[in-house]
N, C-alpha and C positions, 0 to 999 in steps of 0.2 A: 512635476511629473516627468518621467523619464522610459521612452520607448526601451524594452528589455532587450539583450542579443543574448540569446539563451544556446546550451550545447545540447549537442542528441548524443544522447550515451550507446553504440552499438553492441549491446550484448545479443550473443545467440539466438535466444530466447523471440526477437524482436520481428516485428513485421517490416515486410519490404516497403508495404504500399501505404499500409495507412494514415504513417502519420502524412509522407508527404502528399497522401489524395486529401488529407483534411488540410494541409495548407498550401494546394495546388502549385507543388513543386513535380518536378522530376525525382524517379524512385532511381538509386544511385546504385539499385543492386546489391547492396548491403543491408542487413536490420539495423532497422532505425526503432530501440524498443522504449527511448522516455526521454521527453524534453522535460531539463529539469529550469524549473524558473523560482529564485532563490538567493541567499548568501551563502550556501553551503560551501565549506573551502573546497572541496572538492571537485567545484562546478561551480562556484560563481556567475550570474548572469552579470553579464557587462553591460553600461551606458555609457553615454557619449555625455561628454563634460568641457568646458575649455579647453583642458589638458589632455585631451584626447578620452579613448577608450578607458575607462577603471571598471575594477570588477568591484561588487557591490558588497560585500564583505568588506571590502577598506574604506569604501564610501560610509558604510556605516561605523566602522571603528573609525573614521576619522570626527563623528560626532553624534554617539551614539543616543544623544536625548532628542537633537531634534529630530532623525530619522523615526526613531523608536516610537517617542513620547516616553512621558516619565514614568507611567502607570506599566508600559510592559518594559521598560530597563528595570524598575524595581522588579519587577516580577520575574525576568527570564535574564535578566545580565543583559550585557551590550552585543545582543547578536538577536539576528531574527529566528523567531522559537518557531518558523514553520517554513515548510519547504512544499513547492506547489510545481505537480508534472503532469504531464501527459504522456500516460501507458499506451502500448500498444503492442499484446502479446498473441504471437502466431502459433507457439509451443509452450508445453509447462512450467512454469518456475518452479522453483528449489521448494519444498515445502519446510518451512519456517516461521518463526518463533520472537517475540521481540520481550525485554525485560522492563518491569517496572523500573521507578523513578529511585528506590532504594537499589533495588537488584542492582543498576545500572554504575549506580553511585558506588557501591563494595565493588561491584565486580574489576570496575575500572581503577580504583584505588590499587588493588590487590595486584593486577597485571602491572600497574605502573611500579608497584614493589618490587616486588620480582622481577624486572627490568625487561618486561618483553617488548618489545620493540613497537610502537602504534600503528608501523604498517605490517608488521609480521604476519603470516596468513594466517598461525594460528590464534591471533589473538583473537578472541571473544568479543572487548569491549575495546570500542577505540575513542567512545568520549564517555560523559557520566552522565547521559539524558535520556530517558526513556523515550520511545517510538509509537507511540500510537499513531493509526492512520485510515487512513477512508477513500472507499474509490468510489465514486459516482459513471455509473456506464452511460456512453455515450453511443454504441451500439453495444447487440447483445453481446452478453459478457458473460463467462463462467471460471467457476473455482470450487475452492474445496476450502471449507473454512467450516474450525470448532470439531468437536466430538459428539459421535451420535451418542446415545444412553447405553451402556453397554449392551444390553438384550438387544437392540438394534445392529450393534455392532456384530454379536455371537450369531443370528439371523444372517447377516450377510458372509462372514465367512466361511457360517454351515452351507452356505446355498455356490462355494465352489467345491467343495466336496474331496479337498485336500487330507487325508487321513491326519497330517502333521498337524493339522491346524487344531485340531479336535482339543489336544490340550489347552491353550487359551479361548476353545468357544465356553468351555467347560469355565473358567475360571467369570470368564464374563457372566456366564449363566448365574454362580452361586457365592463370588465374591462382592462387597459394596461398593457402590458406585468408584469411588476416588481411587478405591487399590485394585478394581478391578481394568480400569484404564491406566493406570500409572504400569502395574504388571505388564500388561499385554504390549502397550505401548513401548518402553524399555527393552522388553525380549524382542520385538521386532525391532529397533534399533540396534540390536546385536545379534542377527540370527545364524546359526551354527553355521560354519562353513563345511562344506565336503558333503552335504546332504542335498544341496542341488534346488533349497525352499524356493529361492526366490524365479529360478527356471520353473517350477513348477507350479507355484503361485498364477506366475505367468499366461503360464497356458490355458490355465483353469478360469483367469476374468477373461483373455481371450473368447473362448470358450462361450462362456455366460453373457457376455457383449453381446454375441450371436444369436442370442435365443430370447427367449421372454422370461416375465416376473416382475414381484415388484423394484426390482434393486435394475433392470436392465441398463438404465440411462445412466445408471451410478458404475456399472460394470465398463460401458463401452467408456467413459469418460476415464476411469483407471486403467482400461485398455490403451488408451490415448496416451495416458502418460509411462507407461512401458512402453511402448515403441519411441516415446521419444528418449527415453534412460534405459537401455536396455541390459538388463544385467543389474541394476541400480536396488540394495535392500534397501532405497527410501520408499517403493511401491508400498511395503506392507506399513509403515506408520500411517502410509496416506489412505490405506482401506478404512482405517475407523475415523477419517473426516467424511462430514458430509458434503455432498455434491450441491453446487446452488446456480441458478440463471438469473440471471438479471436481466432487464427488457432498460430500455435509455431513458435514464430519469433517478433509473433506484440505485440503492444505495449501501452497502455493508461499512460499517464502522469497526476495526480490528483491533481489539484492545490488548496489551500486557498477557501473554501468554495465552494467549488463545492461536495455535497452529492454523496454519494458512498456506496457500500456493494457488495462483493466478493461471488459467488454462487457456484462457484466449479471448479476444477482445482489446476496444479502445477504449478508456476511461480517461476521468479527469481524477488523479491522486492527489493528498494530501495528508501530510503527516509530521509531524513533529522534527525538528531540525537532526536527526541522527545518526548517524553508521553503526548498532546496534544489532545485529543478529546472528541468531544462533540458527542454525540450520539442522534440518531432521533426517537430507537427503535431496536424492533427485540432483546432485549436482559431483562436480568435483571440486569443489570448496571444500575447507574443513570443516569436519562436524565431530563436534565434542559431546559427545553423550552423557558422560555423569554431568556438565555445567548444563545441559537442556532438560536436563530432565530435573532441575533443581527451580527452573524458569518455568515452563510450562504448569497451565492451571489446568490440571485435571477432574473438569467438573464439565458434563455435558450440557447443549444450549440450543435450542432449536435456531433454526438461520433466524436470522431477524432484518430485513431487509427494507430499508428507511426510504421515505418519500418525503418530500420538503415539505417545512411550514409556511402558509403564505404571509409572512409577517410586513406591510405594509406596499407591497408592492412587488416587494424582496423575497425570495424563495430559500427559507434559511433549513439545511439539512442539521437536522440536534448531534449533539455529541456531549459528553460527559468529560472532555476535556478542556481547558483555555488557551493552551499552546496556541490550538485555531480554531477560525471560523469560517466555513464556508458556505456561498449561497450563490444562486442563479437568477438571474435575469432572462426574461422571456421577452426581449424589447421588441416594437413595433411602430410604422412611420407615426403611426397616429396618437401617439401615445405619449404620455408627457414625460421630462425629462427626470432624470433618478438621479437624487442628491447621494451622497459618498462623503460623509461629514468627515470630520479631521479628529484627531488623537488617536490614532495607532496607525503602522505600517499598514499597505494595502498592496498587493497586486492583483491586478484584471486582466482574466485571458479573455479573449473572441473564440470560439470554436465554433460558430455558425452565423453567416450573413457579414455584418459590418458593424461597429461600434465608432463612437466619435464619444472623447474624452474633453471636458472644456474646464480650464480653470482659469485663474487669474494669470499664469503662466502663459500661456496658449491653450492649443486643440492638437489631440491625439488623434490621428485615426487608426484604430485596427483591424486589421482582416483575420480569419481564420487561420489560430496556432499563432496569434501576434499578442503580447503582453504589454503592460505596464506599470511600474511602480512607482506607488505615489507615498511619499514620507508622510510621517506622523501629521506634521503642519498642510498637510496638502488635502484641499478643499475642492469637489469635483464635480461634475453634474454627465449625466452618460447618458446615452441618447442615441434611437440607430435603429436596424430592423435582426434579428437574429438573437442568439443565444450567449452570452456573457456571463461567468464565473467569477466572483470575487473572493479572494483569502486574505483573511487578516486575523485579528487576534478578539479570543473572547473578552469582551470588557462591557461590562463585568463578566464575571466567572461566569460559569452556563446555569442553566435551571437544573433539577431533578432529570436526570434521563427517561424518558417517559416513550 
């Protein structure tokens, strides 16, 4: 086992206080918006070793079967196929878009032909792995994730009362489902300049934020994200997501082309090892429009908002992919200790109370926002009073999404 030294990534986006009130540090004044704990080359979580500090991407390329185990090296190659953070969003994120496991494979081929460069900003794809991911809220949490049914969607645009709009409520009205959201969606990813839409767009959920209906909550919430992108034609893709709240516990699982963007809140993320995304807006990153709209699955889906199964003690939240696994721990003094068998990668965050990790190695202890990874071969028992997360790798494959 090996206590993690994980980095806080400061983007904008990020809250001052949360992360460090949840691991009762001092707030630096800066957004602190995702400790990422992981091999990602990009961020590497480091351990303490003989030879000092290494980052855990070499630790594992330096022996990737027994870190792994042999069932996820065959499965995902010699690197860990999942990457485990904790969010903390004060302001909107980008609303965006991740590609399957084919998408991701062409797309990266194809830039690498063409010799674009793998940190070039505009490149698309900078490895070949698909990104699926899941945030589990740890307080309340809000976003905007998937596409309403289009007549829901032509509903809410009729009800800001933009004469401009009128042509795509019309299209959503009387086109099928897939070209009636691909249309609309598209056109607001490229909407006319010199006509002033997206100033008036603006004003118009302003406006309707203010007032009542059924969309009010969905209005003030796109309200929120114009005042934090002001001027930004990513507002209008983001009208036909819908609005969702989470309460601490639940769950949203984000698969392969389903549009997304994170409005505020702490969560525990998890998602697939990748730098994958295409973006629809709300930022000033690149955004490639013909390649997103080639990605995105335009088929609408009610929120679907997961709560874990209590699978032997273990609180395992489903997903339809094997990259990862994630599940929670409800621990308490009285309560007997929780076995952590061996063969695949594991790491355990603490986010609430205190944890003690015991194996034949020694004993971990972690406090809140404090991790650990435990190799393939590593055999554990956890025990404590508070709330613990563990990610690791589906094995076997998952059941039926249910």
């Amino acid at each position: 086992m090996d206590l993690l030294l994980n980095t806080v990534q400061s983007y904008d986006w990020g809250s001052t206080t949360a992360l460090p009130r949840l691991m009762g540090a001092e707030p630096t004044g800066e957004p602190q918006a995702e400790l990422w704990m992981g091999a990602h080359p990009a961020a590497p979580s480091q351990v303490r070793r003989a030879q000092g500090l290494l980052p855990l991407d070499r630790i594992i390329a330096a022996d990737p079967e027994a870190e792994l185990g042999a069932a996820a090296l065959r499965r995902f190659g010699p690197r860990l196929p999942f990457l485990l953070k904790l969010l903390a969003a004060e302001a909107p994120l980008s609303v965006q878009v991740h590609p399957d496991r084919a998408q991701a494979e062409a797309g990266f081929a194809l830039e690498d032909a063409l010799g674009v460069p793998l940190g070039a900003p505009h490149r698309n794809y900078r490895d070949a792995h698909h990104k699926p991911e899941m945030i589990v809220a740890l307080t309340a949490f809000r976003g905007l994730c998937g596409f309403r049914t289009p007549l829901q969607c032509a509903d809410l645009l009729d009800a800001l009362r933009v004469p401009a709009l009128r042509p795509h409520v019309d299209d959503l009205r009387t086109l099928p489902e897939a070209s009636a959201l691909e249309q609309v969606f598209t056109a607001f990813l490229r909407p006319p300049t010199g006509l002033g839409l997206v100033g008036t767009v603006t004003d118009a959920v302003v406006a309707a934020a203010a007032g009542q209906g059924p969309y009010q909550a969905d209005f003030a919430a796109y309200a929120e994200v114009a005042r934090a992108h002001p001027g930004d034609p990513g507002l209008l893709p983001a009208l036909l997501l819908r609005y969702v709240e989470l309460q601490p516990g639940d769950a949203l699982f984000l698969g392969a082309g389903i549009p997304h963007a994170y409005l505020s809140g702490l969560g525990v993320e998890i998602m697939a090892s990748s730098d994958n995304v295409l973006r629809c807006g709300l930022t000033s990153k690149h955004v490639d429009a013909a390649e997103l709209v080639k990605v995105v699955r335009f088929t609408a889906m009610p929120t679907r908002v997961l709560r874990p199964r209590e699978e032997a003690g273990e609180e395992v939240y489903p997903t339809p992919v094997d990259d990862f696994r994630l599940s929670r721990f409800r621990l308490s003094a009285a309560g007997a200790a929780r076995r952590l068998g061996a063969g695949a990668p594991q790491i355990v965050l603490c986010t609430e109370g205190g944890a003690e990790l015991a194996s034949v190695g020694g004993v971990l202890r972690l406090g809140p926002g404090q991790s650990a990874y435990l190799p393939a071969a590593a055999e554990a028992s956890l025990k404590g009073t508070g709330t613990v997360f563990r990610a690791t790798v589906a094995s076997p494959p998952p059941r039926a999404f249910h």
